[in-house]
C-alpha positions as CSV (number, residue, x, y, z in Angstrom):
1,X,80.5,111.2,69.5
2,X,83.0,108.7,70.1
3,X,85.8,110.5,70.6
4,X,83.9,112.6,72.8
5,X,83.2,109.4,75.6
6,X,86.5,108.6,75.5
7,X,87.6,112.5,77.2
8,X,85.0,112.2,79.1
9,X,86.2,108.8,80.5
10,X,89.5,109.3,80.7
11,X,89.1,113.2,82.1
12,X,86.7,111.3,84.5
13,X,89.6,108.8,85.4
14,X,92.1,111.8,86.3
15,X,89.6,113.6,88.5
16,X,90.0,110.7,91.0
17,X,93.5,109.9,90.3
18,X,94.1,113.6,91.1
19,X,91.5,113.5,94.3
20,X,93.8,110.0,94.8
21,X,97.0,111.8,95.1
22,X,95.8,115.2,97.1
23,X,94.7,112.4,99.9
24,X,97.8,111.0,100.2
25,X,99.1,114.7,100.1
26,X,97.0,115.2,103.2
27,X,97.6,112.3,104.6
28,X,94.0,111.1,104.3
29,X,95.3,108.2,102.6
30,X,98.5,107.0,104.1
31,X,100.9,103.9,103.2
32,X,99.5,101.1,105.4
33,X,95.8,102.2,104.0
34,X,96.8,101.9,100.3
35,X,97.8,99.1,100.7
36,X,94.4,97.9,102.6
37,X,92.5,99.3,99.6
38,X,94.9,97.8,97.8
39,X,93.9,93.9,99.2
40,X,90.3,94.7,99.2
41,X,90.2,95.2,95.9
42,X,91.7,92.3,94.7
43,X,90.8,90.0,97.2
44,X,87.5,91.4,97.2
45,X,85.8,93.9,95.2
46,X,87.3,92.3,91.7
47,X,86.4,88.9,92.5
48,X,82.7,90.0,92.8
49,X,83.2,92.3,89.6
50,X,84.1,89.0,87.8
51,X,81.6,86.9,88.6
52,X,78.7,90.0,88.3
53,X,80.0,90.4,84.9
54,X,79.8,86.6,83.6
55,X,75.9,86.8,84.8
56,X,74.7,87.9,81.2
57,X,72.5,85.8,78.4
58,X,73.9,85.5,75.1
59,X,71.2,84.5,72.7
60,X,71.1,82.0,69.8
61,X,71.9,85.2,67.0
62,X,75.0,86.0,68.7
63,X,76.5,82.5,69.3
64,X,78.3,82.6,65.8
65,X,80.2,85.9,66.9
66,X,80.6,85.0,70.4
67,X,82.5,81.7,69.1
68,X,84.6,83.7,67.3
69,X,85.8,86.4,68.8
70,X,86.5,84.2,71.8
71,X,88.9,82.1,69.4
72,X,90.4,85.6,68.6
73,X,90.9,86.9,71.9
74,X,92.3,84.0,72.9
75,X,95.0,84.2,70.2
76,X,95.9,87.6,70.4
77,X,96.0,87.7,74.6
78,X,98.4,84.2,73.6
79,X,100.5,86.5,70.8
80,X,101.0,89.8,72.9
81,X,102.2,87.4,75.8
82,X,105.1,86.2,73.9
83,X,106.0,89.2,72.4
84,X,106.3,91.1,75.1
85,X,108.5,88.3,76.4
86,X,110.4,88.3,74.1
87,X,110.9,92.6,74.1
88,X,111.3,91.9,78.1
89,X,114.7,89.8,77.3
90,X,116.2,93.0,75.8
91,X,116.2,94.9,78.3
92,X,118.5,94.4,81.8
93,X,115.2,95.0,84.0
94,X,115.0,94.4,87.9
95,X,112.7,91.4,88.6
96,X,110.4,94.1,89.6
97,X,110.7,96.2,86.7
98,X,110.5,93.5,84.2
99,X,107.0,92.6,85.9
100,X,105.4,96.1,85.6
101,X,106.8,96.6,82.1
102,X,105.2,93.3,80.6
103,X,101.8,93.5,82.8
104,X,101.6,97.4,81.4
105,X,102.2,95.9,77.8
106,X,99.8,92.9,77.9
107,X,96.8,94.1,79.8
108,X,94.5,96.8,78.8
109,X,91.9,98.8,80.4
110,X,89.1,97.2,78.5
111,X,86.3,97.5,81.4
112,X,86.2,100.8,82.2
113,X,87.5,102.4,79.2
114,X,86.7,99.9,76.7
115,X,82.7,99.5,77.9
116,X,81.5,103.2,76.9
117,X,83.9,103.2,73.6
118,X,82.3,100.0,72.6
119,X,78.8,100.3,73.9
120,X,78.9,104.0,71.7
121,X,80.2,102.8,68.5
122,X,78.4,99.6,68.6
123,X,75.5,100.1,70.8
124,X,73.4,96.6,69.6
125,X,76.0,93.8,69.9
126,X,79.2,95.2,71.6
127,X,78.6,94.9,75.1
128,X,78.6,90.9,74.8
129,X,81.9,90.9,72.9
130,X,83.4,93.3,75.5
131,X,81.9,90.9,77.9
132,X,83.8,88.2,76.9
133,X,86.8,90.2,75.6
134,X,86.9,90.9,79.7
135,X,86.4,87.4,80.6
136,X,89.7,86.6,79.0
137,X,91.5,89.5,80.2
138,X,90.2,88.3,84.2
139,X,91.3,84.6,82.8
140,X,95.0,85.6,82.2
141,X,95.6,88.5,84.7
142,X,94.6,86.0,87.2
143,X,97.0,83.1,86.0
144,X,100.0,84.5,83.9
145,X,99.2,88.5,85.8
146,X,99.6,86.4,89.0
147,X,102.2,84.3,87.8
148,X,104.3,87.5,87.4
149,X,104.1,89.1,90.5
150,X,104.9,86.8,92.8
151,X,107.7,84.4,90.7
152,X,111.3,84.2,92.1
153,X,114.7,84.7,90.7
154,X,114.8,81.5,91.1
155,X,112.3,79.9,89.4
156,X,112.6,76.4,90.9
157,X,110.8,78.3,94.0
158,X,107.4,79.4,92.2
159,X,104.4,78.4,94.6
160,X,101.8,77.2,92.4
161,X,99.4,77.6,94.8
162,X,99.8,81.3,94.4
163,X,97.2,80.3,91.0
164,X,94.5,79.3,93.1
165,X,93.7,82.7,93.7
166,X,90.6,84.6,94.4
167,X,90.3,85.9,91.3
168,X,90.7,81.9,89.6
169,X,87.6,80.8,92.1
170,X,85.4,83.6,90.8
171,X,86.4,82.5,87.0
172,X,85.5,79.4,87.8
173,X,82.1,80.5,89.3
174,X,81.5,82.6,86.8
175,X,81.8,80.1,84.0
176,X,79.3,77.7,85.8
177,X,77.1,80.2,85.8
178,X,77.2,81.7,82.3
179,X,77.2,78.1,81.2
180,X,74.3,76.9,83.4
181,X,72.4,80.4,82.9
182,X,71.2,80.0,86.5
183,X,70.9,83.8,87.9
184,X,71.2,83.8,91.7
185,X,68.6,85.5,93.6
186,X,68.6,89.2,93.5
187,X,70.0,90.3,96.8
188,X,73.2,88.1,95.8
189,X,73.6,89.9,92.0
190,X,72.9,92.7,93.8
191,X,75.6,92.5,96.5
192,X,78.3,91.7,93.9
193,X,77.2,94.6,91.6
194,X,77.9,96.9,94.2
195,X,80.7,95.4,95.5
196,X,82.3,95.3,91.7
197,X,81.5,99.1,91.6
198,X,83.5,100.2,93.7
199,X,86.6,98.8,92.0
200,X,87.1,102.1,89.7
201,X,87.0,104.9,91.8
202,X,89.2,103.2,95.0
203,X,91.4,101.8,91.7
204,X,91.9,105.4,90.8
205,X,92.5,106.9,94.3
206,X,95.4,103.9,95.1
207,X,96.8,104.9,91.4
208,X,97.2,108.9,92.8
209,X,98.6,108.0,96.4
210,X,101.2,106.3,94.8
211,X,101.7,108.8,91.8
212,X,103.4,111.5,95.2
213,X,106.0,109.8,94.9
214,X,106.9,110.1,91.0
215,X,109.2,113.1,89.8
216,X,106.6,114.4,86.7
217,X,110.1,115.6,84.7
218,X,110.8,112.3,84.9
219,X,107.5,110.8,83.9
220,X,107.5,112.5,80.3
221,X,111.4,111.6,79.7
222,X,111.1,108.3,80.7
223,X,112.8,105.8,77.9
224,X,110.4,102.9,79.0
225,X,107.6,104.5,79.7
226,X,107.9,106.4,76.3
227,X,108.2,102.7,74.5
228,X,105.4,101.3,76.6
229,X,103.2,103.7,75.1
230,X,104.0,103.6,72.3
231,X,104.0,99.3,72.3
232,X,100.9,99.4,74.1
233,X,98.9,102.1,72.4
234,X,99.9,102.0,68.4
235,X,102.6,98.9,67.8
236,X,100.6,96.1,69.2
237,X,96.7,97.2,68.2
238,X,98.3,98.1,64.8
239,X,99.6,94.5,64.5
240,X,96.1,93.1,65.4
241,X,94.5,95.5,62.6
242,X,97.3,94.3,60.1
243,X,96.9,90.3,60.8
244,X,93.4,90.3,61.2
245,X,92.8,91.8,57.5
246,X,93.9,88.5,56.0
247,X,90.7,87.3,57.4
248,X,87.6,87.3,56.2
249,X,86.0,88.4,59.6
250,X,82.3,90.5,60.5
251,X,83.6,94.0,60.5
252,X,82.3,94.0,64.1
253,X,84.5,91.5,65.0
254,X,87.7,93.0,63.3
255,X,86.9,96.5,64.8
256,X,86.2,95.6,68.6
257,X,89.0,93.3,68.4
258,X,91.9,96.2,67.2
259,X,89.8,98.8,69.3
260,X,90.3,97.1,72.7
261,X,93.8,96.0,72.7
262,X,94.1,99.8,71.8
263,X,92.6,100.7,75.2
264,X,95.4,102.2,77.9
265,X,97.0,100.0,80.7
266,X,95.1,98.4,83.5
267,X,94.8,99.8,86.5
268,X,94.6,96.2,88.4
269,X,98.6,96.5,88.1
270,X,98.6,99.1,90.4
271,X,96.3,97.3,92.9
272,X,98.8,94.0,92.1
273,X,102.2,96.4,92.7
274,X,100.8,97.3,96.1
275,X,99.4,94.1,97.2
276,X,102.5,91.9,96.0
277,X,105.5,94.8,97.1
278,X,105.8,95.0,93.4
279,X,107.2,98.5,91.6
280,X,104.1,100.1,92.1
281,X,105.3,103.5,91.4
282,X,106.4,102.2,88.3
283,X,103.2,101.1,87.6
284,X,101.1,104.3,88.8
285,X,103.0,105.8,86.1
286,X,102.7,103.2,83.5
287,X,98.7,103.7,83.8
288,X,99.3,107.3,84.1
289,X,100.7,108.3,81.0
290,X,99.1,105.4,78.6
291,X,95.8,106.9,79.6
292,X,97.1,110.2,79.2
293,X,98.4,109.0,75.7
294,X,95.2,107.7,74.6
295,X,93.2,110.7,74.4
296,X,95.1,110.7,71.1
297,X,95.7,107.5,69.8
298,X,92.1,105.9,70.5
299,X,90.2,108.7,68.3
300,X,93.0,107.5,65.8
301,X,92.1,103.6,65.7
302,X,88.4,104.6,65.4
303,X,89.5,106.2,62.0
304,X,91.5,103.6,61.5
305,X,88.7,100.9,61.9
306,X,86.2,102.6,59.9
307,X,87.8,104.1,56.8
308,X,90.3,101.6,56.3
């Protein structure tokens, strides 16, 4: 059954990032509109799908598991980031390059990928985990994610203030709110819900307009794309499985944990690329193929997580 949501959500994804890229084809979607769609989303549309997502109750059962998995998360977000610094410093990369390649390593597609994969195999608790598992992932796109796309060269020129970003306000929000557990009147949930939704589909479309540019012989010979699958997809969610199986964790715990860093790249980097002048054909094709890849290698740490 599992397996089965996760072709339909990826086959799903595809269907729009091919609609995405016959647009720009067309010239329905052109360069100066991407990268609109591009600002609205993440000045927008994401903001409001942060703090629509921190609006939940979690009840006095669940605190135990929601204390630690957040410990967890927090670790392994803090693990992954150095590693992939330090696999960064191997390589002679661009400032660009080295940008895309460590944001496609680090962050994962664990909203609209992760959501049905959890919410199926664990359909009682797994939504609040994935719920928080997402609040760390907006947490850290927002700060280090940011952090990358807009440093210098020269580092001596970062612009701090590039931190206190739309995305860090609606955190913040967010927090006072799940803390507080005031709900705001219904027209305001509402409003944010729908703006939130429409982050997926546009997501999608931006990540085909920019795939017209990519030369698909290239895509599938690709050295770096080739190891960011296979970093993203089996190295790193096999390390997690490995170190968290000195622990004496609630198998619910262990398995969402492995399962989402599993999940394929983000598509926020494309959204990022775009809005910062980042390598954003780069990272079309980043998101491309490690959701292309996953069809495979998701089914395979399901297995993994239950037989093991």
């Amino acid at each position: 059954m599992a397996y089965g949501v996760v072709v339909s959500q990826i086959l799903s994804l595809f269907m729009l990032i091919f609609l995405g890229f016959i647009l720009r084809k067309k010239n329905f979607i052109n360069e100066k509109l991407n990268k609109g769609l591009s600002n609205l989303l993440v000045d927008i549309a994401l903001p409001a799908l942060i703090i629509s997502s921190m609006i939940v109750e979690i009840n006095n059962e669940l605190i135990n598991y929601v204390k630690i998995f957040t410990i967890i998360t927090a670790v392994i977000y803090l693990i992954i980031i150095v590693l992939t610094e330090l696999i960064g410093r191997i390589f002679n990369f661009s400032l660009s390059e080295d940008t895309v390649f460590k944001f496609l390593l680090i962050f994962g597609n664990v909203g609209y990928m992760g959501i049905p994969v959890i919410t199926t195999l664990f359909p009682e608790n797994g939504i609040i985990l994935n719920v928080i598992k997402i609040i760390f992932y907006n947490i850290f796109v927002w700060t280090y994610g940011v952090y990358l796309f807009t440093r210098k060269e020269d580092k001596s020129k970062f612009e701090y203030s590039n931190i206190l970003n739309n995305g860090v306000i609606a955190i913040i929000i967010g927090f006072i709110l799940l803390f507080t557990g005031y709900k705001p009147p219904g027209f305001i949930t509402g409003s944010l819900e729908m703006l939130g939704d429409i982050t997926f589909p546009i997501s999608m479309l931006v990540i085909g307009s920019a795939l017209v540019a990519v030369d698909f012989k290239h895509l599938f010979t690709n050295k770096y794309l080739i190891l960011i699958g296979l970093m993203k997809l089996i190295i790193y969610p096999l390390i997690v499985l490995i170190a968290l199986s000195f622990f004496d964790l609630e198998p619910i715990i262990y398995q969402i944990s492995v399962l989402l860093v599993a999940m394929p790249s983000g598509a926020q980097i494309v959204l990022f690329a775009e809005k910062f002048n980042g390598d954003h054909i780069f990272a079309a094709e980043g998101v491309f193929i490690t959701t292309l890849l996953s069809v495979f290698t998701i089914p395979l740490f399901i297995y993994l997580i239950t037989f093991i």
